[in-house]
C-alpha positions as CSV (number, residue, x, y, z in Angstrom):
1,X,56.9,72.1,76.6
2,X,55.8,69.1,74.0
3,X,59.4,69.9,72.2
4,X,61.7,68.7,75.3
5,X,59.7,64.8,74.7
6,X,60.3,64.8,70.6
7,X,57.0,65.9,69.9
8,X,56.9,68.8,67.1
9,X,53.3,69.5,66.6
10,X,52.9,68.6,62.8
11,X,55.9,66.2,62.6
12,X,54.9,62.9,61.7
13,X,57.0,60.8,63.8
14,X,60.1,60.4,65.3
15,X,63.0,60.7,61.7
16,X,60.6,61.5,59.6
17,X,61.0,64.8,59.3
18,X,60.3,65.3,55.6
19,X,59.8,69.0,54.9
20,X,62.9,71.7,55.0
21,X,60.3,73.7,57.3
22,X,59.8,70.6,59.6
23,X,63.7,70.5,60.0
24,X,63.8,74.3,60.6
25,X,61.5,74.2,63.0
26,X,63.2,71.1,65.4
27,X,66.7,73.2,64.6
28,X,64.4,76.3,66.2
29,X,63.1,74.7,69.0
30,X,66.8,73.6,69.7
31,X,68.5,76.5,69.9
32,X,65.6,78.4,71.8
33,X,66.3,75.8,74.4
34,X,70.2,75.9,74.5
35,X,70.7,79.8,74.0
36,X,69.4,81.1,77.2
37,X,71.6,78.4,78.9
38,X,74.7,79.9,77.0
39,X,73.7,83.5,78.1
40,X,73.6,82.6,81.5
41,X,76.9,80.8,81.3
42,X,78.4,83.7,79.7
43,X,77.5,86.0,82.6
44,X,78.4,83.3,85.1
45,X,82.2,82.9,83.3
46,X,82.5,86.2,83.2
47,X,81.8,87.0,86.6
48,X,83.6,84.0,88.5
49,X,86.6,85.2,86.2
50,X,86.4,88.8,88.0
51,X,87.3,87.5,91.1
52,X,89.8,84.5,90.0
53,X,93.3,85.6,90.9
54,X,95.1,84.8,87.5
55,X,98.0,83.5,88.7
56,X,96.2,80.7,90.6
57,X,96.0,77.2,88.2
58,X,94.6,74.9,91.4
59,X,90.7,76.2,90.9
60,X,88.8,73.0,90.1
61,X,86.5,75.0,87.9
62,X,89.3,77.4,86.5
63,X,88.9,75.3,82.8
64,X,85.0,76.2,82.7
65,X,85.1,79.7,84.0
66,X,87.5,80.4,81.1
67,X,85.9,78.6,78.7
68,X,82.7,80.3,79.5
69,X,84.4,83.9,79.9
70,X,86.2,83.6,76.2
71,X,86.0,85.8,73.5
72,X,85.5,83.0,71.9
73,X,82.7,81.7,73.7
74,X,80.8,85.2,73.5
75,X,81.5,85.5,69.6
76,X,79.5,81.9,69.9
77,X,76.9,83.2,72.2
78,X,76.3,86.3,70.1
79,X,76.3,84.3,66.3
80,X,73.7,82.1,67.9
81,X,71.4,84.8,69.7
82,X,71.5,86.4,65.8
83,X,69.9,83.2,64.3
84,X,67.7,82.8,66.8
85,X,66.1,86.4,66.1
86,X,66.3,85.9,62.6
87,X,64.2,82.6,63.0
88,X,61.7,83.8,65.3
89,X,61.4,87.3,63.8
90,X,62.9,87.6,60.2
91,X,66.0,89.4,59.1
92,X,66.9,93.0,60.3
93,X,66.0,95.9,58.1
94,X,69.9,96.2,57.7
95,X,70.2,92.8,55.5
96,X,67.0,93.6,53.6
97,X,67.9,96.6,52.3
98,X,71.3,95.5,51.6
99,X,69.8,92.5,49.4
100,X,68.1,94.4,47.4
C-alpha cells in the first residue's frame, strides 16, 4: 500500500497537505490502518481475560490484557469503527433523516 511510505496519491508532498479533503483523506488512510489492529486487540483482551484468575496480580501481561478488555477500550474501538464507516460510506440513514 503507497499510504504506509507517505505517499497519498494527489498529495503534493510531504506537509503540504493543503486541501481539507487532502487531510481527510491521510486522517482516512490512518485509521483504516489502525482499526483492524484495535479489533483484534479487543478480541485478544477479551479472551486472555477469560481465562486470567482475577485474583492473580504477577501476569506480566495482566496491564495490557485489561487495558485491551475495558469497557473503555471497546467504547474506543466502537467510536472509531463508526467514523471509519462514515468516511468510507457516508452517514447512516438514521442521522440523515434526523438532520433534516
Amino acid at each position: 500500500m503507497a499510504t504506509a511510505s507517505g505517499k497519498v496519491e494527489g498529495v503534493k508532498g510531504p506537509g503540504k497537505l493543503a486541501t481539507p479533503f487532502e487531510r481527510t483523506k491521510v486522517a482516512a488512510y490512518t485509521l483504516a490502518a489502525m482499526t483492524p489492529c484495535m479489533r483484534l486487540y479487543s478480541f485478544l483482551g477479551k479472551e486472555l481475560q477469560a481465562l486470567l484468575d482475577p485474583e492473580d496480580d504477577r501476569h506480566p501481561y495482566k496491564k495490557w490484557i485489561d487495558s485491551y478488555s475495558s469497557e473503555s477500550f471497546q467504547v474506543i474501538y466502537s467510536f472509531a469503527s463508526g467514523i471509519l464507516h462514515c468516511v468510507f460510506n457516508g452517514p447512516p440513514d438514521y442521522i440523515l433523516l434526523t438532520a433534516v
